[in-house]
N, C-alpha and C positions, 0 to 999 in steps of 0.2 A: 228286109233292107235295114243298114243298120247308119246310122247317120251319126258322128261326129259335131258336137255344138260347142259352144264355148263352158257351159253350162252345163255339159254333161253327153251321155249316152242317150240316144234315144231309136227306139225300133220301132219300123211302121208297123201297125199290127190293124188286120181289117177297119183304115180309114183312121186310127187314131193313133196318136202318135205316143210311143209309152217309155216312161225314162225306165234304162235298162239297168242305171248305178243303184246299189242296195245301200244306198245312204241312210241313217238311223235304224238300220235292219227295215227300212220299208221294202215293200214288193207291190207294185201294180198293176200283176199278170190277169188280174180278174177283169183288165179291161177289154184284154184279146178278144174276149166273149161278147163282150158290147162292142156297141155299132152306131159311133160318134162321130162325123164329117164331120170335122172342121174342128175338134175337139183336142186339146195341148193337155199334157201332163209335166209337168216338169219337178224337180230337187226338192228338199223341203223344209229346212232348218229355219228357224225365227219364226214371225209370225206366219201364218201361209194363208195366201189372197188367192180368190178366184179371182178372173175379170172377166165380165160380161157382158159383149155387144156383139151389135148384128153389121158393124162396119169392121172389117179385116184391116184399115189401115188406122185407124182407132184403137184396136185390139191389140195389134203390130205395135203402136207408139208406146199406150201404156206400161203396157208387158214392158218393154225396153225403159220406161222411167222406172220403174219397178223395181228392176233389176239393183239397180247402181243406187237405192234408199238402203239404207243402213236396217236392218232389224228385221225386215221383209223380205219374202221372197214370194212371186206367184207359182203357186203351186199347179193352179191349172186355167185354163180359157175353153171360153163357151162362145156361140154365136146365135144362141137365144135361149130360152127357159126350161125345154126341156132339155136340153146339153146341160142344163147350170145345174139342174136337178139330182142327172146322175150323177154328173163329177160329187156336188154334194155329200151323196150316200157313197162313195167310193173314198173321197178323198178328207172331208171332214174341215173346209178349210175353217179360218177362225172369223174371217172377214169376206166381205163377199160386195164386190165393187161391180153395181149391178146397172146398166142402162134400163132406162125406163121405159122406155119404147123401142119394142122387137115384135118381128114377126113369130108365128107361131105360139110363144105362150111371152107374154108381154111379162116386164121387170116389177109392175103393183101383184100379180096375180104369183108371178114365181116366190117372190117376197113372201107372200101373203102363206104359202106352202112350207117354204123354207122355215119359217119365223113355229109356226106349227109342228113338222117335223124335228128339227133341231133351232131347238129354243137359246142353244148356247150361238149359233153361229149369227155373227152379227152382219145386218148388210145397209150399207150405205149407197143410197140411189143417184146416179148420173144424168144428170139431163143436159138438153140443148136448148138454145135461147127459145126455141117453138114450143119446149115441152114443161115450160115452169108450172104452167098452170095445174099438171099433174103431179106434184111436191107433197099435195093435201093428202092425192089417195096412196101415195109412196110410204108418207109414213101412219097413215089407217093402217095401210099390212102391217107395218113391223119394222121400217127402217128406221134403223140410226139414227141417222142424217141424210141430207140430199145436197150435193153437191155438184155447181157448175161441172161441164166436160172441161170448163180454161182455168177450173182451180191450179193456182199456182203447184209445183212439187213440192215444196218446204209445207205449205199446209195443208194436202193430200197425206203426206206422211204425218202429220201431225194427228190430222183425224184417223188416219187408220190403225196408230198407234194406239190412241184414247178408244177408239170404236174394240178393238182387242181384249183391255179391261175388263170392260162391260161383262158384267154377268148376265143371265137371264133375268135374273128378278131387280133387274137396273142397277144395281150396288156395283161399284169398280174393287178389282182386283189390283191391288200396290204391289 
């Protein structure tokens, strides 16, 4: 099935949806093989962000503010940690806009792997007014920063720009 977006090409491929346009010579045929509900791929030019929660209409806004930011684009959506995992090693984003609490493998523990695995991809943690108190072991794994879900968009863009920088060994890239 092959669906038409504003955004692009994209084909359903066993439960995940895969962009079909070969923009920067990319190909993300390796996804047909995995087996990701609920799992987005999309275009990829500028910085490229995952975004990661386990609410669909959360997922849905972000993505859409995302979009319409100057210099970024999401490159893929997760609806818990092990989705965010694979996109991860498929897609390599630079930034990785992670909630903190999910089912199945929670946003400290996925961090905590992410930050191990690939040292270069940086992730900045999501929380809800319920879940501050978990900020401490957010950035123990290896976040960024932690950031409100009602951070403003002017400075969501601003950190995921600066968060992009960010080398492994903390030093920024000009």
């Amino acid at each position: 099935m092959v669906h038409s977006l504003v955004w692009g090409t994209f084909l359903m491929i066993d439960n995940a949806m895969v962009d079909a346009d070969q923009q920067q010579g990319q190909q993300y045929a390796v996804l047909a093989s995995l087996k990701l509900p609920g799992a987005i791929v999309m275009c990829q030019p500028d910085t490229r962000i995952l975004v990661v929660d386990d609410f669909l209409s959360y997922r849905q806004s972000l993505t859409a503010l995302i979009a319409v930011l100057d210099g970024i684009h999401a490159v893929g959506v997760a609806s818990d940690g092990v989705q965010a995992l694979a996109l991860c090693e498929i897609l390599q984003p630079e930034v990785v806009l992670m909630d903190i609490e999910m089912p199945v493998l929670d946003g400290v523990e996925c961090t905590r792997v992410i930050k191990f695995r690939w040292p270069h991809i940086q992730v900045i943690g999501l929380f809800g007014f319920d879940e501050s108190s978990r900020i401490k072991e957010m950035i123990d794994a290896g976040a960024w920063r932690c950031l409100s879900k009602t951070t403003l968009a002017d400075d969501l863009h601003r950190f995921i720009t600066m968060a992009a920088k960010q080398k492994p060994d903390g030093n920024v890239d000009e």
